[in-house]
C-alpha positions as CSV (number, residue, x, y, z in Angstrom):
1,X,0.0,0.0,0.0
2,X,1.2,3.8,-1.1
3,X,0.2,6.4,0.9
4,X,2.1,10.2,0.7
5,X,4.5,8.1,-1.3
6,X,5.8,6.2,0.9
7,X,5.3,2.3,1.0
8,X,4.2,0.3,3.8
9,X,5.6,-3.4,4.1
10,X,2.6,-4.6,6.5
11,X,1.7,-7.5,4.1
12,X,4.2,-8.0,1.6
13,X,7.0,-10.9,2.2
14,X,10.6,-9.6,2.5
15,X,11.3,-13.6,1.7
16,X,9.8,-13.3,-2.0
17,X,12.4,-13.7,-4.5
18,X,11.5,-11.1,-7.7
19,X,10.2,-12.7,-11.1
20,X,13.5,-13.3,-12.9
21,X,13.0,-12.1,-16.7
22,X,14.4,-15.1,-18.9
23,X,17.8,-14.4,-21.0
24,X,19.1,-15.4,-24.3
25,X,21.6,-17.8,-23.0
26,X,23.5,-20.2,-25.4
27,X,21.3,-22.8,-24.6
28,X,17.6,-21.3,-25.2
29,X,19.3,-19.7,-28.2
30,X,20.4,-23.6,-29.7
31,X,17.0,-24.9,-29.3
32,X,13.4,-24.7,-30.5
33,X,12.2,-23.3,-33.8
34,X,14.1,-21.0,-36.7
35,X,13.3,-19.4,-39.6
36,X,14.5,-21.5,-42.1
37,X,15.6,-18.5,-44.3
38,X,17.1,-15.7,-41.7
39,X,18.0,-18.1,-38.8
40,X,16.2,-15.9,-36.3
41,X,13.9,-17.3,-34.0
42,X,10.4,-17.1,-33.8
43,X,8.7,-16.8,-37.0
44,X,8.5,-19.0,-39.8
45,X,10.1,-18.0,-43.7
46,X,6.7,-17.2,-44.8
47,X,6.3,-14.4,-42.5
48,X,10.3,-13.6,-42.8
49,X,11.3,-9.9,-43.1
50,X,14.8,-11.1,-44.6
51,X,13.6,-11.7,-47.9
52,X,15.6,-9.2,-49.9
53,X,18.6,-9.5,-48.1
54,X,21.1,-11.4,-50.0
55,X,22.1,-14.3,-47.9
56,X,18.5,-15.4,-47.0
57,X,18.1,-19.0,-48.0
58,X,15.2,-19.2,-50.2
59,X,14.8,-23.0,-49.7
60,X,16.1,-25.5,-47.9
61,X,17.3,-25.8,-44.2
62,X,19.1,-23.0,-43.0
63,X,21.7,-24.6,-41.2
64,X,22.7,-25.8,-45.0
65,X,22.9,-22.6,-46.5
66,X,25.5,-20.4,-47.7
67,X,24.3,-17.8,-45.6
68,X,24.3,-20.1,-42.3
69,X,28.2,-20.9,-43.5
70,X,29.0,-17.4,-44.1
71,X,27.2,-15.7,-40.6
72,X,29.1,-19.0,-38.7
73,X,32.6,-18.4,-39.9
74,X,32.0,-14.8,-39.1
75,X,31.3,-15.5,-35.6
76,X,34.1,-17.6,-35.0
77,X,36.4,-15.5,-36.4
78,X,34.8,-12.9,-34.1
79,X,35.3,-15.1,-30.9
80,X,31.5,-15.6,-30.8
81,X,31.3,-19.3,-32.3
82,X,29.0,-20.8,-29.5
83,X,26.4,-18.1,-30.9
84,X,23.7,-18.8,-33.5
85,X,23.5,-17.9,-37.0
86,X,21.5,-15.3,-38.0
87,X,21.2,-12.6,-40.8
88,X,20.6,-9.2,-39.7
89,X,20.9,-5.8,-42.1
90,X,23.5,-3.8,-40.3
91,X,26.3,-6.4,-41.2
């Protein structure tokens, strides 16, 4: 409760650990569903906003593709292997 802006702790629990907001670690990152023609995750190619760039992977699985090959050699070169492949415009 707020009263002259100043909170009163008369029913909340000190002991009440705060809602954690979830992360992109390595690990939620390697799993679940890609785009098959950017990489990124949630959405499919049919909604993809990648279309025009000019590694997107018009067919085929995207962990075949040239642009997959290109992004991935990129990031290891970069010291970011462990991370996942994915186009974006700015590079």
């Amino acid at each position: 409760m707020v009263r002259n802006g100043k909170r009163k702790d008369t029913e909340v629990d000190s002991d009440k650990s705060k809602k954690q907001r979830a992360g992109t670690s390595s690990v939620v990152v390697k799993t679940g569903k890609y785009c098959e023609g950017c990489g990124k995750p949630r959405h499919k190619r049919e909604s993809c906003q990648l279309t025009a760039h000019p590694n997107y992977n018009e067919k085929g699985l995207w962990i075949h593709s040239e642009g997959y090959r290109i992004k991935k050699a990129w990031l290891e070169a970069n010291g970011k292997g462990d991370d996942h492949p994915e186009l974006r415009w700015y590079e």
